[in-house]
N, C-alpha and C positions, 0 to 999 in steps of 0.2 A: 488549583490547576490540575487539568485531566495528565494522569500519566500514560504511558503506552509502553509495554513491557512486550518488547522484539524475542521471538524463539530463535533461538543455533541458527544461522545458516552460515555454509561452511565459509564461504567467498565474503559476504558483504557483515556480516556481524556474529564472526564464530563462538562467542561464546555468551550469544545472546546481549540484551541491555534493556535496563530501564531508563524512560526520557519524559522530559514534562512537557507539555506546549498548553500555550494559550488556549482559552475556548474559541471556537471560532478557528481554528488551525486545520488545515489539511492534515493527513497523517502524510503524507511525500511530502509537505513543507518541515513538517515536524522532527521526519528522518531526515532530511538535510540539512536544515539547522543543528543538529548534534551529528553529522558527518559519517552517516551510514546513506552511502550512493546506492539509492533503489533505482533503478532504469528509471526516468520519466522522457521516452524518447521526444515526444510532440509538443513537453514546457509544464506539462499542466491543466490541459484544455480538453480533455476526453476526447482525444483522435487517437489514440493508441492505447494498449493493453500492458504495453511494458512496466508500469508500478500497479501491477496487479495485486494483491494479498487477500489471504485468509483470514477473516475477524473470529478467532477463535473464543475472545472473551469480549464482550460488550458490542455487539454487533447490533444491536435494539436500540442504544444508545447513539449511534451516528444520527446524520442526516439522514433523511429520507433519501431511498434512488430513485433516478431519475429515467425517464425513458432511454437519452442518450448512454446513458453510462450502462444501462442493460443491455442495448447494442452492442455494444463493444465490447462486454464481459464476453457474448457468446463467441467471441475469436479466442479469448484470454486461454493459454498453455494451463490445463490443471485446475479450470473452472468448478469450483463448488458452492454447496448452497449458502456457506459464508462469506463467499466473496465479494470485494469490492475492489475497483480503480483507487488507489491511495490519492490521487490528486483530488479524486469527489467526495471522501469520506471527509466528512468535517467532523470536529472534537466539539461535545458538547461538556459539561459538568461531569461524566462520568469515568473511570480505567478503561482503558481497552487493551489485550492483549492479540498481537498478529503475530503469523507467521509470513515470509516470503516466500512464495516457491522458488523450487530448485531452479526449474529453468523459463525463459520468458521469449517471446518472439523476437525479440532485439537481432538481427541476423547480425550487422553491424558489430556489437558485443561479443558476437560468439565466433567471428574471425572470416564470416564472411563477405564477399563484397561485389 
């Protein structure tokens, strides 16, 4: 079973965690199955950027991206070249280690309306 080893963030997993999920597992089904709420505003479906992250360790090891999901990166808040949509990154056999960025376009979350 692929683990996934969460860096600090201050709000959703302050001191960091390791988690296991299935192969086959989204990483935002993954986090929320073990109760670290990463934004998924739109479910899951790549129409939004909010469970955006950084695949700092095993980013070779996901699924392949898709056109849609590099769409949408280019809105994502803090876009880098390890980035991925967490609802698209699927768990294959291998660790991966992410970080969440600090801040996400969620307006809703951030107390606007």
């Amino acid at each position: 079973m692929p683990k996934i080893t969460i860096l600090p963030h201050a709000e959703l997993c302050p001191k960091g965690a390791v988690i296991e999920a299935e192969n086959g597992t989204s990483i935002c089904d993954a986090l929320h199955n073990n109760d670290i709420d990463i934004d998924s505003a739109c479910g899951g479906v790549c129409a939004c950027t909010t469970c955006h992250v950084v695949v700092r360790e095993g980013f070779k090891t996901l699924n392949e991206i898709e056109e849609d999901e590099e769409d949408m990166l280019d809105r994502a808040w803090g876009l880098q070249p390890f980035s991925r949509l967490s609802c698209q990154a699927i768990l294959q056999e291998a660790d991966v280690t992410v970080e969440i960025p600090k801040y996400s376009i969620n307006l809703a979350k951030e107390g606007h309306q």
